[in-house]
C-alpha atoms as an extended CHARMM CRD file, in Angstrom:
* protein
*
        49  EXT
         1         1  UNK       CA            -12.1570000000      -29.1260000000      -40.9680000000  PROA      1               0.0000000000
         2         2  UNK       CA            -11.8940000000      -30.8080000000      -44.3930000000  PROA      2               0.0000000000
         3         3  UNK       CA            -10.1260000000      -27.8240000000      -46.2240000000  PROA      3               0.0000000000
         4         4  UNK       CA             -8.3910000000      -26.2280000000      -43.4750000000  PROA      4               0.0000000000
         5         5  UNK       CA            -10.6050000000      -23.5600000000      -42.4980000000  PROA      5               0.0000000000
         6         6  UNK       CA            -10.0110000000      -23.7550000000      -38.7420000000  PROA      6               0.0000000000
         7         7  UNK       CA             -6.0050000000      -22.3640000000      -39.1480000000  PROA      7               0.0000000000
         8         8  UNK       CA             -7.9350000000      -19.0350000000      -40.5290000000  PROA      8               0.0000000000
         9         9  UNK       CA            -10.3520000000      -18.5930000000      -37.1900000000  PROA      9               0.0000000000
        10        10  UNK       CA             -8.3550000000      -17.4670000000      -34.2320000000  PROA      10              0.0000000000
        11        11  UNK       CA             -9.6980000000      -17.0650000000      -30.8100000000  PROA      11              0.0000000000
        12        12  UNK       CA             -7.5760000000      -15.4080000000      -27.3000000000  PROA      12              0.0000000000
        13        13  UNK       CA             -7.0280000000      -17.4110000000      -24.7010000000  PROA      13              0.0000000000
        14        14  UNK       CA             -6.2550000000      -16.2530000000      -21.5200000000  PROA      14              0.0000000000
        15        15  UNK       CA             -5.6200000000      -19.5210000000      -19.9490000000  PROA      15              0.0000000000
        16        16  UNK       CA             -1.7440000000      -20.0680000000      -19.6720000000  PROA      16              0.0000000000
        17        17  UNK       CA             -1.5220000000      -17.0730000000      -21.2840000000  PROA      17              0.0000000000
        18        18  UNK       CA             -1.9040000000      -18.7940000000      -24.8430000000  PROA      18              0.0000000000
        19        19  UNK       CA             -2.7440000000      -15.6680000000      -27.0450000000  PROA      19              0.0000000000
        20        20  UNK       CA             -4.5970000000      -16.1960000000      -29.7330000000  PROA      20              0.0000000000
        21        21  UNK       CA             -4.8840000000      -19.6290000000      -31.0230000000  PROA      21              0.0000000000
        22        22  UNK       CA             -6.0570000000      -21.3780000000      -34.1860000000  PROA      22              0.0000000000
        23        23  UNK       CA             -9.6480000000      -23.8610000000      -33.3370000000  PROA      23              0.0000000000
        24        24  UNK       CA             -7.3600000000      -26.7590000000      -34.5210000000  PROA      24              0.0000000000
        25        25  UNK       CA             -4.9000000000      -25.4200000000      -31.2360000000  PROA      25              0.0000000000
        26        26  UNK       CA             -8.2790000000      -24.8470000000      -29.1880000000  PROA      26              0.0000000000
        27        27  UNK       CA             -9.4650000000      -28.3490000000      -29.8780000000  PROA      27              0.0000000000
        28        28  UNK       CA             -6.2660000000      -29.4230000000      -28.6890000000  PROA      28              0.0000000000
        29        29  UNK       CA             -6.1840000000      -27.7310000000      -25.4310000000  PROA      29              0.0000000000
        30        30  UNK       CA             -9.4280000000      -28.6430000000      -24.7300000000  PROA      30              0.0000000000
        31        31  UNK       CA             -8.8090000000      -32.4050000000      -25.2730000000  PROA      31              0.0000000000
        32        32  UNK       CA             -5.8780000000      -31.8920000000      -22.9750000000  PROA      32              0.0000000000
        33        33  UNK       CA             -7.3820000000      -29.7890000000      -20.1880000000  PROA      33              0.0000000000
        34        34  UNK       CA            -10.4150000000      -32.7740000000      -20.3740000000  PROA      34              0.0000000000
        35        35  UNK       CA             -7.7270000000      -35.2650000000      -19.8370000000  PROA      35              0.0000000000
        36        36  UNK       CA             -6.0310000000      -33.1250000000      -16.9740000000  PROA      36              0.0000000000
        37        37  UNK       CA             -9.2750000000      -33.6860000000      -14.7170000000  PROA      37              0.0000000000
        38        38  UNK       CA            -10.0340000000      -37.4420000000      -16.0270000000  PROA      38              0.0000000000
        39        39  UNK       CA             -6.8040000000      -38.0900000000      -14.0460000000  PROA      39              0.0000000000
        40        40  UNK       CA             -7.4240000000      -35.8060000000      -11.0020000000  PROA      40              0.0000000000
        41        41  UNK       CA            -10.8990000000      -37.5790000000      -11.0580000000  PROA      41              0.0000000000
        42        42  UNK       CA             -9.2200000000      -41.0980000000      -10.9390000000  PROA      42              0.0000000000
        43        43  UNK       CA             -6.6130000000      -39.9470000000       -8.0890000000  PROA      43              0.0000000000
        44        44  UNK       CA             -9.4690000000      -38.7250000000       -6.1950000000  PROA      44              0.0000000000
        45        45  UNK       CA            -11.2160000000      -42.2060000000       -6.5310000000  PROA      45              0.0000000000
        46        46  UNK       CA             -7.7160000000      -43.8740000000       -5.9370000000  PROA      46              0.0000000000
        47        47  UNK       CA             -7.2810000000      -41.5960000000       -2.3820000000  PROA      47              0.0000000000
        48        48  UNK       CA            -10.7750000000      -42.1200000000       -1.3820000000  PROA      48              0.0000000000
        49        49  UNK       CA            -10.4380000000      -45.5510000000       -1.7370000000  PROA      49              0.0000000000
C-alpha cells in the first residue's frame, strides 16, 4: 500500500499460532504457505514419476 496503510490493519491468525499480524505480514505468509504446496506439488509429480 503506497502510504503504508496495511501496518495499521491487523488481522489474528491462528495458523502457527501467529497472533495478530499486519496485511503486509499476511501477504507474506500467504506467498509462503503458496510456495510450501508448489513444492509438495512438484515432489508429488517427482514420486509419481
Amino acid at each position: 500500500m503506497k502510504n503504508g496503510e496495511g501496518l495499521i490493519c491487523k488481522t489474528t491468525m491462528t495458523v502457527n499460532e501467529l497472533g495478530k499480524i499486519n496485511v503486509y505480514e499476511y501477504i507474506y505468509f500467504l506467498s509462503l504457505h503458496a510456495q510450501r504446496h508448489i513444492t509438495q506439488m512438484k515432489n508429488n509429480e517427482l514420486e509419481n514419476n
